[in-house]
N, C-alpha and C positions, 0 to 999 in steps of 0.2 A: 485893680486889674485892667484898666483902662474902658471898663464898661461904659452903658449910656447908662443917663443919671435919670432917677426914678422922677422925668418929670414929662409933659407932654410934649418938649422940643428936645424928643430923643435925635432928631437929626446934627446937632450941631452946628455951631456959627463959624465955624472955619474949615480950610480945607484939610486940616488935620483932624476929623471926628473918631468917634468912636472905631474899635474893629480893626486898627492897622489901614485901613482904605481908603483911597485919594478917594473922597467929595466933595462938590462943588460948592462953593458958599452959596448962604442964599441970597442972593441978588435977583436983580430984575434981567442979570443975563443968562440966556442961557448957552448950552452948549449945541454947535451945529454940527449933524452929520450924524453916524452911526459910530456910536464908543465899540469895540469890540473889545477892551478890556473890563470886565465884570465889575464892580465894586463893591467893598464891602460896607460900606455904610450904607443904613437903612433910608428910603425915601421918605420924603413926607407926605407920611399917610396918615392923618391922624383919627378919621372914619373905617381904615380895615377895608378899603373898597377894592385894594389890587389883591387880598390874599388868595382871590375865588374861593368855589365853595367847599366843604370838610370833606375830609374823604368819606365811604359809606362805614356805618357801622359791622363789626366782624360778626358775622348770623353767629346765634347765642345756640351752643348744642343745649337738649334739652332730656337727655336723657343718662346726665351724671346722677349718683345716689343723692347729693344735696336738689337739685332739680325736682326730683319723683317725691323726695320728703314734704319738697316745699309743696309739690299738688297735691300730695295726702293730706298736710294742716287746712291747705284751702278748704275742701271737701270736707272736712271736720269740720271746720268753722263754718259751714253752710251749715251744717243739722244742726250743730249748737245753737247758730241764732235763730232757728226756727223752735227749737226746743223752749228758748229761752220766751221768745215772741208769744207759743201756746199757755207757757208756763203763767208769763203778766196777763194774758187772757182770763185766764182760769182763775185770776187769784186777783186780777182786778186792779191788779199794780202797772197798770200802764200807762197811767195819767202821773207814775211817779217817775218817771225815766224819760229821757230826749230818747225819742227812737226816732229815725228820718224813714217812713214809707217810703216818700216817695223814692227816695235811695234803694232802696231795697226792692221796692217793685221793679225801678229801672234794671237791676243786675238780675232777676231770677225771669225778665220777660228776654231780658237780652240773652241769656245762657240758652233760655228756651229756643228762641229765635235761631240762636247757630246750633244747636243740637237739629233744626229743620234742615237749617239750609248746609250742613253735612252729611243729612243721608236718617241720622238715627233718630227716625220716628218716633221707636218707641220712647226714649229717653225725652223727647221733645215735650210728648204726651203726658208725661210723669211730673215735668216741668209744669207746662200747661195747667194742667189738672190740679197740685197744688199752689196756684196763683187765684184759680178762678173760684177754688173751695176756703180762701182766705177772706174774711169779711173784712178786716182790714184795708182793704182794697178795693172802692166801691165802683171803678170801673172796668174789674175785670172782667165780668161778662160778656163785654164784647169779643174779649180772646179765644171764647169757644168758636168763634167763627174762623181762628186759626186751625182749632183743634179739625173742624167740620175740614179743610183744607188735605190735612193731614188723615183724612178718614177716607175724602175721596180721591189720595192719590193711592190708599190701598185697597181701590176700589169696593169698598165697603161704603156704599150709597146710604144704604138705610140710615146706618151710625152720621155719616158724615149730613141729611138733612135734620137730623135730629139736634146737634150740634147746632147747625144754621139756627133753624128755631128756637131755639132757646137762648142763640145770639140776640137774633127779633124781638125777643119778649125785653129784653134789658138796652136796645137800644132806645135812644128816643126818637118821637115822631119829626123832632127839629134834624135830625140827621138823617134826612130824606138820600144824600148821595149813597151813605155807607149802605143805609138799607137796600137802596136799587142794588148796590152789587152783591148785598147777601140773597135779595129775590132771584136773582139774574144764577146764583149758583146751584140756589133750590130746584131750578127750572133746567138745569143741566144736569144735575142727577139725577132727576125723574127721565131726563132723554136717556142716561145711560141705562138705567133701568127699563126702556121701552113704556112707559108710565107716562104716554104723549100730553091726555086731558089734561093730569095734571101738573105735566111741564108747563103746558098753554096758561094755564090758570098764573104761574109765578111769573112768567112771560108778560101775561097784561097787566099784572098789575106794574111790571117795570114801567110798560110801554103808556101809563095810563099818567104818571108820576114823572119819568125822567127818562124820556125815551134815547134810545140810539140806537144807531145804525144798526150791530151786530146781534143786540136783543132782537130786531125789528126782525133779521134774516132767520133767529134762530125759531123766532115765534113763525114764521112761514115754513119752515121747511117742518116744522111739527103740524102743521097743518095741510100738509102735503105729505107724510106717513099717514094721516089718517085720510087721502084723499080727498077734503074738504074740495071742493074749486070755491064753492061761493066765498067760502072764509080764505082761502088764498086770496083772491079778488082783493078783499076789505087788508089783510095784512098787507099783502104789497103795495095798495095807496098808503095806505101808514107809513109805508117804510121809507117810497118814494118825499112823503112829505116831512121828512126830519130836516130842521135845517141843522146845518156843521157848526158850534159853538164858535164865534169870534170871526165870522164869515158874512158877510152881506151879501144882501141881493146881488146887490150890481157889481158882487166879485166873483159870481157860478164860473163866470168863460173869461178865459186873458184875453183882454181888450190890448189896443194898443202902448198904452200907457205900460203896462204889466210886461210888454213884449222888451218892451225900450229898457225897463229895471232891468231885466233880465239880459239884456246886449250890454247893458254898464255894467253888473255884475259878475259878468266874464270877461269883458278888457279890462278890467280892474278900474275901470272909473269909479266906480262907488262900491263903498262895501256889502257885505252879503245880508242881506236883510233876513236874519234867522228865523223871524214871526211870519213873513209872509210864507217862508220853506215851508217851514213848519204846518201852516191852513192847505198849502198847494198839497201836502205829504196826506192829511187828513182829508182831504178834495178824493185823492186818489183810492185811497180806500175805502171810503163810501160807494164812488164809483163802480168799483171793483166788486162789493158788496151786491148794489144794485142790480149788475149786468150778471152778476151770478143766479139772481133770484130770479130775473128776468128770463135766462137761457131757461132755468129747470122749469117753470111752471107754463110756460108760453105752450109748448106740445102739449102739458098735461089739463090746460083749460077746457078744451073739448075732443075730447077725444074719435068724435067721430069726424072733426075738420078741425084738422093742427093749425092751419090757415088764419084762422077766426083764433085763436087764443096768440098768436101774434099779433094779431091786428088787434087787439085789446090793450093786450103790453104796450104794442108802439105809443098807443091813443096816451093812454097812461101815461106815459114816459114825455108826452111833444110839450103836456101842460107842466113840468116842472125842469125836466134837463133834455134840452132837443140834442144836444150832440148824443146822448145815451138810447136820443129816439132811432138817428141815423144810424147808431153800431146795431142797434136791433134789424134794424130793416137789412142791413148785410147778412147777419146773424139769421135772419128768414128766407135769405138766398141761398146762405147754404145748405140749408136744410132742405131745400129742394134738389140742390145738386147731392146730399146726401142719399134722398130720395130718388137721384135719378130720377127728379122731374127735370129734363134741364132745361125746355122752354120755358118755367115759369122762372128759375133761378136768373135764366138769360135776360127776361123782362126785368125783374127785378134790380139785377146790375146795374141794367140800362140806364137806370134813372139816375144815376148817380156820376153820368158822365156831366154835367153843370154842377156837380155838388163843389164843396173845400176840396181843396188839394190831397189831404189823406186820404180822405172816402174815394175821391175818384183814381187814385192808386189805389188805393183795397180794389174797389170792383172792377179796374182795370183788370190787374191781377187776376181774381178770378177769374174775370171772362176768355183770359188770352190760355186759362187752363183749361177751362170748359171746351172753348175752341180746338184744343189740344187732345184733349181726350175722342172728341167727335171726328179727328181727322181732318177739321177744316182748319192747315195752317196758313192760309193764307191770314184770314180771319183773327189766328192766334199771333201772329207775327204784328200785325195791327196792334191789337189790344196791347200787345207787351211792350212795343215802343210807344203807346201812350204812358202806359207806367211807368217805363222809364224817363221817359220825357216829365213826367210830372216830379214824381222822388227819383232822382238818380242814386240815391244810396239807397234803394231798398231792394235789398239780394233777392227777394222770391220774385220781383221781376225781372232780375236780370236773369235768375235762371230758366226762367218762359224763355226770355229772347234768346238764350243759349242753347235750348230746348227747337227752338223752330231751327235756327241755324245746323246744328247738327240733323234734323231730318232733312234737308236741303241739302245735307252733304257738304255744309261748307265747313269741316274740323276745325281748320287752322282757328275763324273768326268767332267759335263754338267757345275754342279754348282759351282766347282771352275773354272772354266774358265769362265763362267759368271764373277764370281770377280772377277779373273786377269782382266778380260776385264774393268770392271769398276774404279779397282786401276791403270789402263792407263790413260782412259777418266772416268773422274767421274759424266760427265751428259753423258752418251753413253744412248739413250731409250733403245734402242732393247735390250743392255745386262741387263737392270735393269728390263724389263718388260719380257724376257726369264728368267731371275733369279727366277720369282716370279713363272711363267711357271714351273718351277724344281724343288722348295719347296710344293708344289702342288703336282706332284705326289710320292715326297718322302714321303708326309704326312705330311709335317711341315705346320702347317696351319699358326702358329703366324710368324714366315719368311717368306711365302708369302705374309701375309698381313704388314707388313714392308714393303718389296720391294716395294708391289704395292700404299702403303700411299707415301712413299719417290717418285714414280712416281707422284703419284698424283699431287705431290707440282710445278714438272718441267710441267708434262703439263694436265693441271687441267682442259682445254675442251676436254680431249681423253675421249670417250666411252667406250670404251674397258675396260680401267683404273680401269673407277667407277664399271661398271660392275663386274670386278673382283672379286672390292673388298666386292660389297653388295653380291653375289656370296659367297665370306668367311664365310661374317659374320652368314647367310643362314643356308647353307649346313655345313661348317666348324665347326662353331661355338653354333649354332642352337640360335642366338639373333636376331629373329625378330624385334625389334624395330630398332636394330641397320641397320640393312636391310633394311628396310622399309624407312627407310631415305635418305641408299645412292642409293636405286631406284627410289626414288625419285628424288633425283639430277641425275640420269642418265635418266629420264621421263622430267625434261627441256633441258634435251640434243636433245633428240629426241622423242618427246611426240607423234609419233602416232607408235614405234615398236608395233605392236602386240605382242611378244614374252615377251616385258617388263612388258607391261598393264596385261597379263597373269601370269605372278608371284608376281606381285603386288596383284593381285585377290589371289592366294594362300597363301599367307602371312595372308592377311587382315582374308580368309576361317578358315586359325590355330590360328589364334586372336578371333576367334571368332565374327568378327564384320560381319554380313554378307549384309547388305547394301553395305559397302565397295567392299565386294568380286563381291558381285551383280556387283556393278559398273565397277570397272575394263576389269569383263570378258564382259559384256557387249560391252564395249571400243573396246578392243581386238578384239572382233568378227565384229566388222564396223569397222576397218582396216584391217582384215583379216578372210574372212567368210568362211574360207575351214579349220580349225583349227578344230578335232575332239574332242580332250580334251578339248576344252573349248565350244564347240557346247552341249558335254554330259552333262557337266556340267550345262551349262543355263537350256538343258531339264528337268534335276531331280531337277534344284531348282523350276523351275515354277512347276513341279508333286506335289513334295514338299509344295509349294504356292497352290496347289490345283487349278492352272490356265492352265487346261488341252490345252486350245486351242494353245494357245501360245508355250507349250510343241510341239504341235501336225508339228508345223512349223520348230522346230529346228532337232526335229528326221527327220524328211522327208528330210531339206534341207544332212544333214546324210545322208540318203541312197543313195540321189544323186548322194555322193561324193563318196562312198564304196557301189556301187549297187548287188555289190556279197554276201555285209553283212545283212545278215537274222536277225540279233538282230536289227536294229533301225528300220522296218518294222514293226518287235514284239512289239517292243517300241510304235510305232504310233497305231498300234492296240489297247494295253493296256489302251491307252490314250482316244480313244475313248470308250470303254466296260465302264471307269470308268464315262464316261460323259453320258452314258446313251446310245450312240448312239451304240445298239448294233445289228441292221440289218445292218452298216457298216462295225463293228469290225467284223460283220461273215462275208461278202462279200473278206475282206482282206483277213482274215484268210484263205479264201477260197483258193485265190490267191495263197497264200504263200505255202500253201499246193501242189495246183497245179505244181508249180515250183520246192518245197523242199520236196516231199512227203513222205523224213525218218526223219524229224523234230519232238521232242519227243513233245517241247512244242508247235506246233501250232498244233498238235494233242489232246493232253492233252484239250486246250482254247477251239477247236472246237466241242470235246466231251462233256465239261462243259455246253456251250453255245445250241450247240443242243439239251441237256436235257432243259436249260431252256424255252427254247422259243418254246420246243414240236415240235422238229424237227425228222428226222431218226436219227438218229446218228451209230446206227451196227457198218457199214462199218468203222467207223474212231475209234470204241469203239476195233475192231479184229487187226486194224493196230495198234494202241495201240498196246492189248498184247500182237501182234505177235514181235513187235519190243522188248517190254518188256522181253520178252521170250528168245529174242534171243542175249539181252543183246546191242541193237544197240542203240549206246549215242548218239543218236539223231542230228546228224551233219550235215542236209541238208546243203550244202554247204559249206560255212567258217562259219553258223552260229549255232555252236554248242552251246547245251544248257548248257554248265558248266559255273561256274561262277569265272570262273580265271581271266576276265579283271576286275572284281569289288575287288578280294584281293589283286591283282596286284596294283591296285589304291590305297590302306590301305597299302603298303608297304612300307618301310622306303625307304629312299633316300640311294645311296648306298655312302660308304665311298670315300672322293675325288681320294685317293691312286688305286683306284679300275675304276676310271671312265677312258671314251676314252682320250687317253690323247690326248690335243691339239698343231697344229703343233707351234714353237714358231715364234717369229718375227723374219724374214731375214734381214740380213743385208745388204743394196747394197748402193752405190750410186748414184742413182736416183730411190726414190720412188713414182708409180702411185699414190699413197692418198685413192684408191678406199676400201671404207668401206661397210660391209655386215650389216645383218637385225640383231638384238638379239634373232627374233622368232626362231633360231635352236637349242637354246638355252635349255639344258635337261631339260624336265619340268615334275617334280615328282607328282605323285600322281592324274592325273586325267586321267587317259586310261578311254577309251569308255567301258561302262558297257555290261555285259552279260546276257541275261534274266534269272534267279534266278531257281533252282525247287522248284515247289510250296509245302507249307508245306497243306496237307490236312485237313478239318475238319477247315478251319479258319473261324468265323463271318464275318458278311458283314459290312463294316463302315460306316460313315457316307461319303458323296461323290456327287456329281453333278447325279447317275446314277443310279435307286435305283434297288436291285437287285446287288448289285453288287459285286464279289467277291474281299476279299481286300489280301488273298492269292496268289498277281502274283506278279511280278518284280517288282512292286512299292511299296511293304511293307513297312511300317514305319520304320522299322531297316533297310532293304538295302538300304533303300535314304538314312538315317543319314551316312550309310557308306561310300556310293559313294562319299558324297560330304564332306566326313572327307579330 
């Protein structure tokens, strides 16, 4: 067939080989350039080095009737040879057969083993249990310390220390490691149990044997549920003095040497030295370990001066790791500034303007917040270009410096530091939600609402956020639909602000919908009944509604609130003349006079009213014109009769560029959480109305009051107005 012949020089020695295909003989020449005709004779490969590797194997389905049969035999064949195993037991014939234990242990610990680590405890357990009840087997007893495993992840402590010990009893004393972590588990079910003493007790004896770090913290914080200080004191020198296994002395702090691996280990000069990672990685969690125990027991040392049980920790800390002395001593400054001490916080700082480069970026930082917070920016502006000046990439200083800038007013140079800050740390909030703060009052409406959507996504239960951005969409933009939406989702954030229920009503008022608006301000005013703009507003719709009485309730609760203001008196007056009740509306009017006697309008009302009902009037008909005469606008008190709060109301929203600007988010490290109402929140267009000058010569309309003039502050155009 012209095949290759079954030997190892399937290539051929001519250029006529095997396959039909021009190959090259083998010579010492070769061919130059790129052949683009393929050939069919085989290369000399006599190693298999060009074939690469096998394709993957086809996944084997497992759930054909030969497949299930073959797991049934299996399954059978385990009880058999256990049967079989009890049976040479019992009868003594087991020194007459090759049995391989250790075979058999390997496959009934390994079955156990994935019955764990798939979920089915019980089955695991079953496993378990008939291994450790096999005498055959003489070190299975340790396996109960699996079982104890499996007991306390179904939170069944008691069972699961019972396990333990009886793991103990069959270990030996030469296996000192395995026993520390059987103690070390006894001493963690007793904590879940609340069983502190006797957590303590498996706890020392680790600590006493085979200490580490994590026993050392858990034996402290149980002595810290029982309030001990003295026996904290003594745990946390213990804990302080573990050294890290494989770690020397003179390798606590990277030295220069360590600095230099570390600069060759990233230009790729040398390779990565996995051992040293490795001690640096176990460095870091002790540390971490340490400063944890250190934070929680330092206030709890004495509790009548928090002061003094930091100044113990630090002491503690300087004789074995001084960098962990220095984070305390920061960690003691805050706690002052927690405390709003922030003289002693400030002292504190202080010291650490000659410390290492980190520490004096840490307490730069806080000092230029402190500063911040007190109102002294000049002071903060200081601090935060030392911090910068020290780490240039560390974002909570650069949003300090972005922080003073923006009180200074200077947006533009706010908002690239905003973005350096955020091209450091690319989730930083504070610089992404101050960003959006500085496009705002630059005028950039579409870059603040960017900033503040890209917030959104990172933390999308902040109020503020939404707020902001249904805010844009509003005022900025003027898309109330779009608005109306993300107030909505800022109304299941916090469904009873009043300030939100309140522009949710004027949203719905410019839509036109006025049930909606109804509704809202409604809301608003039963979570907050002292709100004038939205009190005026219910008055003139129910006027509006011609549902005088109900009016009559919300101007009064009004004058309650602003008893010096002479219009919602007016207001309640008007309300009643229109309901008919007009020996009350004069008794008011009376009043009002009595108290505000150069008031044009409750002059005017009283003069009108005493003609109808065939009263004197003279006397209030001469004050009149003597006031007319003499040109007095009528201002008994604050309540003068112009009508500036009703155009005031009809007034546009002013441009974002133009409004108070807000202060932005501080950056510190540790934030209280403490969040405000939205009700302070600018709310356009509904100032408390002013009573109208009456246009004279008006008809009497239809009304609850007959007689009645439809010439006062309630005219059909200045309600449409009001409640535009």
């Amino acid at each position: 067939m012209g095949g290759a012949p079954g030997t190892s020089m399937r290539g051929g020695g001519t250029a006529n080989g095997a396959g039909g295909g021009e190959a090259r003989p083998m010579t010492s020449v070769a061919g130059a350039g790129y052949q683009s005709k393929k050939g069919g004779g085989a290369a000399f490969d006599p190693l298999n080095q060009g074939r690469g590797p096998a394709p993957a194997l086809a996944e084997k389905a497992n759930n054909s009737p030969e497949d299930m049969a073959k797991e049934m035999e299996r399954q059978e064949a385990d009880k058999r040879e256990r049967a079989l195993c009890k049976f040479r037991e019992r009868n003594g014939k087991g020194d007459q057969a090759i049995v391989n234990l250790d075979l058999t242990y390997a496959v009934a610990f390994n079955l156990a083993a994935r019955y764990h680590g798939a979920g089915l405890r019980k089955e695991a357990l079953r496993e378990y249990s008939a291994i450790v009840r096999n005498r055959q087997y003489p070190q299975a007893g340790r396996l109960r310390a699996n079982m104890g495993n499996i007991f306390f992840e179904q939170a069944d402590y008691l069972e699961a220390v019972k396990c333990y010990r009886m793991a103990l009893d069959q270990t030996p004393n030469t296996g000192s490691e395995v026993r520390s972590k059987i103690f070390r588990n006894i001493g963690t079910a007793f904590v879940r149990m609340g069983q502190y003493q006797d957590a303590i007790g498996a706890y020392e004896t680790v600590m006493s044997g085979s200490p580490d770090v994590l026993t050392g913290l858990n034996l402290l914080l149980c002595h810290y549920a029982l309030e001990d200080a003295a026996q904290m004191k003594r745990a946390f020198q213990r804990l302080v003095a573990i050294a890290i296994p494989g770690l020397a002395e003179d390798d606590d702090e990277d030295d220069g040497e360590g600095k230099a691996a570390d600069d060759a280990e990233a230009t790729g000069l040398a390779a990565v030295d996995a051992l040293r990672q490795e001690l640096r990685q176990k460095r870091k969690e002790a540390d971490s370990y340490i400063m944890t125990a250190a934070k929680l027991i330092a206030p709890a040392l004495d509790a009548r001066d928090c002061d003094a049980g930091y100044a113990w920790v630090i002491d503690a800390l300087k004789a074995e790791r001084e960098a962990l002395a220095s984070a305390m001593e920061v960690e003691r400054a805050l706690h002052h500034l927690r405390a709003r001490q922030f003289e002693r916080a400030i002292e504190g700082l202080k010291a650490f303007e000659w410390k290492d480069a980190p520490l004096r970026a840490m307490a730069a930082t806080n000092l230029s917040f402190i500063y911040f917070l007190e109102g002294d920016f000049r002071s903060a502006d200081s601090y935060a270009d030392l911090a910068v000046r020290t780490d240039r990439y560390n974002a909570k200083a650069l949003v300090n410096k972005g922080n003073c800038l923006f009180v200074a007013r200077e947006h533009a140079r706010a908002k690239e530091v905003y973005l350096e800050a955020i091209g450091v740390e690319v989730d930083c909030v504070e610089a992404i939600f101050n960003l959006g703060l500085a496009n705002i009052q630059l005028g950039l409406v579409g870059d603040a609402l960017q900033a503040f959507e890209k917030l959104h996504t990172v933390l999308p239960t902040s109020a503020e956020v939404v707020y902001h951005i249904a805010n844009l969409h509003e005022r900025g933009r003027d898309d109330l639909a779009a608005a109306a939406k993300w107030f909505n989702i800022l109304l299941a954030r916090v469904p009873t602000d009043p300030g939100v229920l309140a522009r949710m009503g004027q949203i719905a008022n410019r839509q036109e919908d006025e049930s909606q608006a109804y509704h809202y301000h409604l809301e608003s005013y039963r979570h907050y009944p002292a709100n004038l703009d939205v009190i005026s507003w219910l008055g003139v719709w129910y006027v509006k509604s011609e549902l005088y009485e109900r009016a009559v309730a919300f101007f009064a609760r009004a004058s309650q609130i602003q008893p010096g203001e002479v219009k919602w008196r007016l207001m309640v007056t008007s309300c009643y003349r229109r309901m008919g009740a007009f020996q009350r509306a004069l008794d008011l009017y009376e009043r009002i006079h009595a108290e505000h006697p150069d008031n044009l309008e409750c002059l005017r009302y009283l003069v009108a009213m005493c003609k109808d009902l065939g009263r004197p009037y003279e006397q209030y008909q001469a004050k009149l014109a003597r006031l007319d005469r003499g040109g007095g606008g009528g201002g008994g008190g604050s309540g003068g009769g112009g009508g500036g709060a009703a155009q005031a109301s009809r007034a546009a929203a002013p441009p974002l560029q133009q409004q108070q600007p807000q202060a932005p988010m501080q950056q510190q490290q540790q934030q209280d959480g403490a969040r405000g109402s939205f009700s302070g929140a600018s709310a356009a267009g509904l100032n408390a109305p002013n009573v109208r000058q009456l246009d004279r010569g008006a008809s009497g309309g239809g009304g609850s009051g007959a007689g009645r003039q439809d010439d006062d502050d309630f005219a059909d155009a200045d309600v449409g107005e009001l409640l535009a």
